[in-house]
C-alpha positions as CSV (number, residue, x, y, z in Angstrom):
1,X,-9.1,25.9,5.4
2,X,-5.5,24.9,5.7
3,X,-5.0,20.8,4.6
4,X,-4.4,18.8,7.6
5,X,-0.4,17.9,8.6
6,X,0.7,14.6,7.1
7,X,1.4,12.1,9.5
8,X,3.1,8.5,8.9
9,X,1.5,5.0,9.3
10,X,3.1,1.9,9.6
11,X,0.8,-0.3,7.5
12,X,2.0,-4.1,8.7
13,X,1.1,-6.4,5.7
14,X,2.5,-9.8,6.8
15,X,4.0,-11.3,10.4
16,X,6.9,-13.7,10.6
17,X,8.6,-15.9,12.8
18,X,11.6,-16.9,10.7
19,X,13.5,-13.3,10.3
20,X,14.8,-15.0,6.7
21,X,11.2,-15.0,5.7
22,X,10.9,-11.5,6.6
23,X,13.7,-10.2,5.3
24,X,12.6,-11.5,1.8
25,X,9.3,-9.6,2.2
26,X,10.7,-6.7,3.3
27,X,13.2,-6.9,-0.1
28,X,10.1,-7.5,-1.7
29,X,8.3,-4.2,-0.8
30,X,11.3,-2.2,-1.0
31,X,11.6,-3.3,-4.6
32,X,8.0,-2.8,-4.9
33,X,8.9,0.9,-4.6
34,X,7.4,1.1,-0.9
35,X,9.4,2.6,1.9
36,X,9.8,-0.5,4.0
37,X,9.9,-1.8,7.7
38,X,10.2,-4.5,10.1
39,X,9.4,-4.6,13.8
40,X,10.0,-7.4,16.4
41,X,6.4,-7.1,18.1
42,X,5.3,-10.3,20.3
43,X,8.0,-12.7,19.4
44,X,6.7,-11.8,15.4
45,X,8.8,-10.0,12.6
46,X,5.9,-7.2,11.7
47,X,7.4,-6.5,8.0
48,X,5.2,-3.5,6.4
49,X,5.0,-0.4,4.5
50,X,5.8,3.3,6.1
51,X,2.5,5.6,4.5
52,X,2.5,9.3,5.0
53,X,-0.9,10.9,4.7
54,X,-3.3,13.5,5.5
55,X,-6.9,11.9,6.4
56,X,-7.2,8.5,7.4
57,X,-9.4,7.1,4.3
58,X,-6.1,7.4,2.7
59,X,-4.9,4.5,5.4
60,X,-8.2,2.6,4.5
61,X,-7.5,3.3,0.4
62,X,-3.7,2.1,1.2
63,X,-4.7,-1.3,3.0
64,X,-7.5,-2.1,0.3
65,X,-4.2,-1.8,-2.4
66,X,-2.0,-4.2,0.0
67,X,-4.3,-6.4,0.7
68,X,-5.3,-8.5,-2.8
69,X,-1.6,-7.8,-3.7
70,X,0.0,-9.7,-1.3
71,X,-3.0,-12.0,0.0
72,X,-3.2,-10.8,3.8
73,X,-5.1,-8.4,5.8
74,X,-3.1,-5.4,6.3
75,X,-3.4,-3.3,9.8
76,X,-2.0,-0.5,11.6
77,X,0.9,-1.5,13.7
78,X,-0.9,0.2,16.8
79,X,-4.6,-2.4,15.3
80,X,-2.4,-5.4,16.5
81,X,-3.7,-7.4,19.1
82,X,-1.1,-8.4,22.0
C-alpha cells in the first residue's frame, strides 16, 4: 500500500503575552534547527514548531521530545482551548 501524504502540524510548545518573550523562543527553536512559528491566538503569542508527517504517532513521538526539553506541554495549535 502506498504511504500516506505528509501533512504539516503546528506543534505550539510555549504561549506569551510579552511578544519580546516570544520572539526569544521562537530564536530559540529556529536555532534549535526546528522550522519555527508564532501565532497571535486569544490575546497569546502561540510560538511553536512547524512538523510534517505521515501518521499521527509521529505528532505524539514529536510532543513527547518538546516537552522535557523545554518544560511545557506541547499541543496542536487546533488542541487549544478558546
Amino acid at each position: 500500500p502506498a504511504e500516506p501524504e505528509v501533512k504539516e502540524a503546528f506543534i505550539v510548545v510555549h504561549s506569551f503575552k510579552n511578544p519580546r518573550n516570544a520572539n526569544n523562543f521562537y530564536n530559540v527553536l529556529s536555532e534549535a534547527g526546528y522550522r519555527a512559528e508564532k501565532r497571535l491566538w486569544n490575546g497569546l503569542q502561540r510560538v511553536g514548531i512547524i512538523f510534517p508527517y505521515r501518521y499521527t504517532t509521529e505528532i505524539d513521538s514529536m510532543k513527547q521530545v518538546l516537552g522535557p526539553k523545554y518544560k511545557s506541554g506541547p499541543k496542536l495549535f487546533e488542541e487549544l482551548e478558546e
